[in-house]
VEXDREN-2710 file (C-alpha; in Angstrom, 1 decimal):
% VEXDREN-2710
k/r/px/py/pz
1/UNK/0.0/0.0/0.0
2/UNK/1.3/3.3/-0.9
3/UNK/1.6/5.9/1.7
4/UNK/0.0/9.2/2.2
5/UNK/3.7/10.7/3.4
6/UNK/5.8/11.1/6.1
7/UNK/5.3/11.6/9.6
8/UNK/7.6/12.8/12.4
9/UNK/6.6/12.9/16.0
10/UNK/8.7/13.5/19.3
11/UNK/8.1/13.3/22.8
12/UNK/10.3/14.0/25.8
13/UNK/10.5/11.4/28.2
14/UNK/8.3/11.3/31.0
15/UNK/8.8/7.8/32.2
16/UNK/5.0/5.8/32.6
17/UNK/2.2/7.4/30.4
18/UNK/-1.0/8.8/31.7
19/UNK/-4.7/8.5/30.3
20/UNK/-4.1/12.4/28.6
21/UNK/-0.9/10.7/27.0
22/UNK/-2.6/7.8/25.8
23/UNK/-5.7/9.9/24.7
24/UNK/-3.7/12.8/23.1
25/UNK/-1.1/11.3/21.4
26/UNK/-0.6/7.7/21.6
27/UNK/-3.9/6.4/20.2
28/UNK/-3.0/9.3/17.6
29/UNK/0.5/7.4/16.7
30/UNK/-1.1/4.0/16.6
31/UNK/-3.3/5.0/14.1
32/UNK/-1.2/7.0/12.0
33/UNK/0.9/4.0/11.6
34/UNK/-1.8/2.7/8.9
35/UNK/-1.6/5.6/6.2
36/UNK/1.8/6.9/6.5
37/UNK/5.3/6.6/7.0
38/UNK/6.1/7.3/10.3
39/UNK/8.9/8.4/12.2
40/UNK/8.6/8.4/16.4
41/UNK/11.4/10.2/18.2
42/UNK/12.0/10.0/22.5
43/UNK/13.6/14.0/22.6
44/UNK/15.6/12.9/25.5
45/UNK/18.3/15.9/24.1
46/UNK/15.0/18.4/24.3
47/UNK/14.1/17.3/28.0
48/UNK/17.9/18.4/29.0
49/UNK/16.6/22.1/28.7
50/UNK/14.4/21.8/31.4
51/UNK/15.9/18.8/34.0
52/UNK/18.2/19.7/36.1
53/UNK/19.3/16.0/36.8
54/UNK/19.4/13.2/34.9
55/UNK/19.1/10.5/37.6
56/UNK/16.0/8.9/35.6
57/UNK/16.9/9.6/32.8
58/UNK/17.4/6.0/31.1
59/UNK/14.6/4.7/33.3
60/UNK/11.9/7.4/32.0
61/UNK/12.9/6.8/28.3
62/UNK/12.5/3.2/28.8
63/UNK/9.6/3.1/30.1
64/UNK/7.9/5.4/27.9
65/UNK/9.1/3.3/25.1
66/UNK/7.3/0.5/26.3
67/UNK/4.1/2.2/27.3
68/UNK/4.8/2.9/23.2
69/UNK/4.6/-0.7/22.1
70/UNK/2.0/-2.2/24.6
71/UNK/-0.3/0.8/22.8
72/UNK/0.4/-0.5/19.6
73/UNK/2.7/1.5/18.1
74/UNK/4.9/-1.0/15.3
75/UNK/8.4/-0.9/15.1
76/UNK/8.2/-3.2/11.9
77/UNK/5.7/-0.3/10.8
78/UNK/7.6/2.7/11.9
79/UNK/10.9/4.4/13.2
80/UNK/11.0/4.2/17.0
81/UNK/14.0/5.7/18.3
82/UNK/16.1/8.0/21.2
83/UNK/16.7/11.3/19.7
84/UNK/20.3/11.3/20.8
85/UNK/21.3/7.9/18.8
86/UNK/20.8/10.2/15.7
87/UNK/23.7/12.9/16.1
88/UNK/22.9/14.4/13.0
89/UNK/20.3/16.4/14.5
90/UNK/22.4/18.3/16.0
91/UNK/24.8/19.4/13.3
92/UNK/21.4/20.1/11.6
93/UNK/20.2/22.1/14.6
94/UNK/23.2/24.1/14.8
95/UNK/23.5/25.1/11.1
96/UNK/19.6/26.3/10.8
97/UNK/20.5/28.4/13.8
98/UNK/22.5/30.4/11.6
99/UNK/19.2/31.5/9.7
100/UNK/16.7/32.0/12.7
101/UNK/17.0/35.2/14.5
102/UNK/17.2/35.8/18.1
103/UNK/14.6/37.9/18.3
104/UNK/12.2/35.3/16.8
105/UNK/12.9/32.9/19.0
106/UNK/12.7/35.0/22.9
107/UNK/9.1/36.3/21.2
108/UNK/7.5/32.6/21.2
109/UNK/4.7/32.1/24.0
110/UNK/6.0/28.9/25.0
111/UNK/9.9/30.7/25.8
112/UNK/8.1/33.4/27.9
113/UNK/5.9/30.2/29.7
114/UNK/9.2/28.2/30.4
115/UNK/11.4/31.4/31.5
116/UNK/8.2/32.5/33.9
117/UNK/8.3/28.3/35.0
118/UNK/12.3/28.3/35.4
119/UNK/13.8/31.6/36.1
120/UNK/16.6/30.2/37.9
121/UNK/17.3/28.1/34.0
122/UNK/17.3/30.1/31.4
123/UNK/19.5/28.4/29.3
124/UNK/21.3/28.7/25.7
125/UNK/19.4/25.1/24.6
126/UNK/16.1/26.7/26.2
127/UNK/15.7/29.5/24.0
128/UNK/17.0/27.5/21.0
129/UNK/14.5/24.7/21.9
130/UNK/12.3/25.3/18.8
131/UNK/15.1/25.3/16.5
132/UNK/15.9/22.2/17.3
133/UNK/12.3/20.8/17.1
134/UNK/12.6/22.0/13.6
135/UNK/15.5/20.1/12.6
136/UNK/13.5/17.4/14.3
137/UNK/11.1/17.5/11.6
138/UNK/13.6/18.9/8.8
139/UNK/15.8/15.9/9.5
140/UNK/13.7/13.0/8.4
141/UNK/12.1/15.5/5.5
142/UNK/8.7/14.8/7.1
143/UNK/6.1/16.3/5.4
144/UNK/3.1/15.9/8.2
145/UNK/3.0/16.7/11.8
146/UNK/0.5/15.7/13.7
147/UNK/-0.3/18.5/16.4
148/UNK/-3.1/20.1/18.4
149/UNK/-4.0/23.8/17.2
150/UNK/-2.0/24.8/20.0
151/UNK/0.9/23.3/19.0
152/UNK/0.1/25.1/15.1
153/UNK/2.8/28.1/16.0
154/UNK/5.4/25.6/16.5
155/UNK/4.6/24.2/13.0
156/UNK/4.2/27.6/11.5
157/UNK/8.2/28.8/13.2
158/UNK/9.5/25.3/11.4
159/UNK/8.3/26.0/8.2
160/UNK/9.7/29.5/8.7
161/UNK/12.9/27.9/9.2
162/UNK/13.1/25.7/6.3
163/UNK/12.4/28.7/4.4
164/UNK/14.9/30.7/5.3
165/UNK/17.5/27.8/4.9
166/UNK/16.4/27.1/1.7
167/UNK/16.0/30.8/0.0
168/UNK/19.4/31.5/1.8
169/UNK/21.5/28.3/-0.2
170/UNK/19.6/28.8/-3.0
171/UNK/18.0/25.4/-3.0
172/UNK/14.7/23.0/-1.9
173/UNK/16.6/20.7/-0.3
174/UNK/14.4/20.8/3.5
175/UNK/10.5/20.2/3.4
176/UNK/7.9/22.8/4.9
177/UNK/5.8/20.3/6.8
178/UNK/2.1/20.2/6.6
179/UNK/-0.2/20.5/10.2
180/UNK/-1.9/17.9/10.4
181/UNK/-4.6/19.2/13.1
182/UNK/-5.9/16.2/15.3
183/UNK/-8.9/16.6/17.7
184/UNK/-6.8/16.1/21.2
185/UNK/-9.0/16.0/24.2
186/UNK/-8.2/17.6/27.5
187/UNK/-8.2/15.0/29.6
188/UNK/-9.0/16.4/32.9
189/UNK/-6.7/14.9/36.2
190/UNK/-8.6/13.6/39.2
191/UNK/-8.4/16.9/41.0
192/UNK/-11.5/17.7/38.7
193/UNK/-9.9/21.4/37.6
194/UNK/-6.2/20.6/35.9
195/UNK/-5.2/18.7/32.9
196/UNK/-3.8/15.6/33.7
197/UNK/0.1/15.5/35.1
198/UNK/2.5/14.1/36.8
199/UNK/3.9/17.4/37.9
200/UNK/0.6/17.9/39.7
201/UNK/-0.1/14.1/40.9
202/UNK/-3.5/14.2/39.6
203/UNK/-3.1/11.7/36.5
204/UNK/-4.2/7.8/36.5
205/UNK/-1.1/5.9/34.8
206/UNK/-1.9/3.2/32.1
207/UNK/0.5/0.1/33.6
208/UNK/-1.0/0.9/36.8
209/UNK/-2.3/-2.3/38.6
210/UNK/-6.2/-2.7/38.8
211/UNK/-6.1/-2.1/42.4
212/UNK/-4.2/1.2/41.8
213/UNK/-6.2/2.3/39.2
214/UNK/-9.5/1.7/41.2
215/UNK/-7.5/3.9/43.9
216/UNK/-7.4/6.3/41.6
217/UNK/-10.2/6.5/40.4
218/UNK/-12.0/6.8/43.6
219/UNK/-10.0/10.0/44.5
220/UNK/-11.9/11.8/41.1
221/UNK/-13.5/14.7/42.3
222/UNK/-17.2/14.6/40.3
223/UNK/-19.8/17.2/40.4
224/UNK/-18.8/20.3/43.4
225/UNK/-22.4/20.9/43.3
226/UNK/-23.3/17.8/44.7
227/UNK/-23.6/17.5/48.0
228/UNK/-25.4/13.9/49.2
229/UNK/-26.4/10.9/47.2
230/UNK/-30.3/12.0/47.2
231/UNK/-29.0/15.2/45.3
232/UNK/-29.6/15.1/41.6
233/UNK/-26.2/15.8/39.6
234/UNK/-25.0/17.6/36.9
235/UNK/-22.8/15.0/34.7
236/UNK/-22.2/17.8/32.2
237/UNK/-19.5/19.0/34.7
238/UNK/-18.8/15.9/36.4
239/UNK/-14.9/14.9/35.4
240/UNK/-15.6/10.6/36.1
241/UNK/-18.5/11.2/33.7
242/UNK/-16.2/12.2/30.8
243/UNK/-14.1/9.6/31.2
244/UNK/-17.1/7.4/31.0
245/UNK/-18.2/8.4/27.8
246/UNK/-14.5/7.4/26.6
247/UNK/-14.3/3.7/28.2
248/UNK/-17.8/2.9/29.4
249/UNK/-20.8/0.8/26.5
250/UNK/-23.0/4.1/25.1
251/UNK/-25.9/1.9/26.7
252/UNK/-24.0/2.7/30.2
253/UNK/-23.4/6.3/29.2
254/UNK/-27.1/7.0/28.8
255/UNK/-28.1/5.2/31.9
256/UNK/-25.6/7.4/34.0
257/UNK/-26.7/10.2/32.2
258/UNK/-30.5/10.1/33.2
259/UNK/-29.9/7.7/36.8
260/UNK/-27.2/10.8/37.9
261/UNK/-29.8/13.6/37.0
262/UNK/-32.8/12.2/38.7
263/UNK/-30.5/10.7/41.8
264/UNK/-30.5/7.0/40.8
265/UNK/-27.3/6.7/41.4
266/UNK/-24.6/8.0/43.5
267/UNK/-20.9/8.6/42.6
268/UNK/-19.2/6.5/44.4
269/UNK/-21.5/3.6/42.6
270/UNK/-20.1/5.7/39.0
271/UNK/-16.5/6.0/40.0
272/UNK/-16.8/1.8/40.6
273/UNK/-18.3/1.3/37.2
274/UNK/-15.4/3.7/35.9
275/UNK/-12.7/2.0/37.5
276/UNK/-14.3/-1.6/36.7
277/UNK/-14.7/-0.3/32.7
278/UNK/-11.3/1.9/32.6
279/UNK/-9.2/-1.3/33.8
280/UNK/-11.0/-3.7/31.1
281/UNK/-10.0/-1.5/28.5
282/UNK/-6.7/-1.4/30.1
283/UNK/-5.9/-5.4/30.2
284/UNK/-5.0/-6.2/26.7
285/UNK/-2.2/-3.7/27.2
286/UNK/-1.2/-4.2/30.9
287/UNK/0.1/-8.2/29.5
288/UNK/1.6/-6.4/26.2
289/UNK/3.0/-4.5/28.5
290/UNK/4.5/-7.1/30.8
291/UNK/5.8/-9.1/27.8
292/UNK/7.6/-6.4/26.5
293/UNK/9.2/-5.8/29.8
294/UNK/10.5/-9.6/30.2
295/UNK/12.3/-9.1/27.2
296/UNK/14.6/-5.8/27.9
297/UNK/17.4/-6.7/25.5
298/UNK/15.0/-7.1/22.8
299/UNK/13.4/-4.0/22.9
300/UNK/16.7/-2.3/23.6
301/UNK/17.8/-3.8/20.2
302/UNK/14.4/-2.1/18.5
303/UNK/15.4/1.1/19.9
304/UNK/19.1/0.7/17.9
305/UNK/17.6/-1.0/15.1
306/UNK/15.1/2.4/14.9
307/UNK/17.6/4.8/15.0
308/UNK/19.9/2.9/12.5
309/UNK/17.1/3.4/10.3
310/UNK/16.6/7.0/10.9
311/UNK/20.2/7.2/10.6
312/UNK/20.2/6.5/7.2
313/UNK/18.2/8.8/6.0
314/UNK/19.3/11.7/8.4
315/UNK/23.2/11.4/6.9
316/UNK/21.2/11.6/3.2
317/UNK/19.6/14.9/4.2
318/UNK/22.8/15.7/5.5
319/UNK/24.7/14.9/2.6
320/UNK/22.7/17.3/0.7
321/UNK/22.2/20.5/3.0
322/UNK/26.1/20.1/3.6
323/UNK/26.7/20.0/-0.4
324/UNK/23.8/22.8/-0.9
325/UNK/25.8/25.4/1.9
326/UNK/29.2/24.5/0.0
327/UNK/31.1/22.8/3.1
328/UNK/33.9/21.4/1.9
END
């Protein structure tokens, strides 16, 4: 089957993924894998701008990598690889420096969040952060980039980029990248008010045990307006009630919806079904999961394999924007 084009994705590595991980991005990946040629990058090199150890470094890149393959995502269908086994991205991040301004980049919204987040850290790999991102993408020629309209500024500064490097040598050798604008949802934490994060303890991790997810679950704050079980509730703000309508039968969505309004049931009686629904849809890849996990070495070798691929056709862009500048 011929595909649509390329894809490049990258995320830093945050160790065990959460329900917002899963929902925003890794279902996203798994699918993509069908229709195009995709290439999934671990940014460890990006997550170095904002850690100020590395102590889990190795652990949170391994982990997220097999959180990766118990979801689904195919290493015999895709590029799955750690950013830093690919050095050419950085050669390629430090020449398209030499066509972004400074000014450009300290005027992005997300520079002005991270400085506000880290004054004590504003570093030189901080306020190049989206340059690099770009040679991400440039790298591996990918024409697609799956993002959330958010993220479309990001997309916009890249394509800026490869503009500028290609008007300035004179050639077409780097590819402005399409958006490709996916629906993510906003999966709210258990706290009922934040998006889900680790930073903020409020998420519910996928390779948790069922007893830990049921924990979790029945820490979910549901509708503040509700006060005792004989009160009628509002699921339209209820948090546990949007996550039902993601992993519970739409038979058992419409009976919450009317049995919560008229005071047929209570929450704790929801958050049970919840938990009991959430960790059935969670089984098939809890044992992925712990397969993947008995066999270390082999998905260590995957992770070479991957960036021996990408590799390959990294040093070919390479080749070309070194020959298009006139290095000798």
């Amino acid at each position: 089957m011929d595909k649509k084009g390329r894809v490049f994705s990258g995320a830093r590595p945050t160790g065990r993924q959460h329900l917002g991980n899963y929902l925003g991005a890794m279902r996203n990946y798994v699918a993509l894998q069908k229709d195009y040629e995709c290439v999934y990058s671990v940014v460890d090199i990006h997550a170095l701008t904002t850690m100020e150890t590395t102590q889990n470094l190795k652990t949170n890149t391994l982990d997220m990598v097999l959180d990766w393959l118990a979801a689904g995502m195919d290493p015999q269908q895709s590029i799955i690889f750690v950013q830093s086994h690919v050095p050419q991205v950085m050669e390629l991040h430090t020449i398209l420096s030499m066509v972004t301004p400074l000014g450009k980049l300290t005027d992005l919204p997300t520079f002005k969040d991270k400085v506000r987040e880290q004054p004590h850290n504003v570093n030189y790999g901080l306020v190049g952060y989206p340059v690099l991102m770009a040679a991400d993408i440039a790298l591996y020629k990918a024409d697609t980039v799956p993002v959330g309209v958010d993220q479309a500024p990001h997309i916009e500064f890249t394509r800026e980029v490869v503009r500028s490097f290609n008007y300035r040598y004179n050639c077409d050798v780097l590819v402005e990248p399409q958006m490709k604008v996916t629906e993510f949802p906003k999966i709210i934490g258990i706290d009922g008010q934040q998006k889900m994060s680790k930073s903020l303890d409020n998420h519910i991790e996928m390779a948790s045990t069922p007893e830990e997810t049921q924990k979790r679950v029945m820490m979910m704050v549901t509708d503040p307006q509700r006060q005792r079980r004989s009160d009628p509730g509002n699921p339209d703000v209820c948090n546990v009630f949007s996550l039902h309508k993601i992993f519970s039968s739409a038979e058992e969505v419409k009976m919450i919806d009317h049995d919560c309004r008229h005071a047929e049931i209570g929450c704790v009686d929801c958050k049970k079904l919840l938990a009991k629904n959430l960790n059935s849809h969670l089984e098939t890849f809890r044992e992925r999961r712990g397969e993947f996990e008995k066999h270390l070495d082999e998905v260590e070798d995957m992770l070479l394999d991957g960036a021996k691929r990408a590799r390959v056709i990294a040093e070919k862009t390479m080749q070309e924007v070194r020959s298009a500048i006139g290095l000798y």
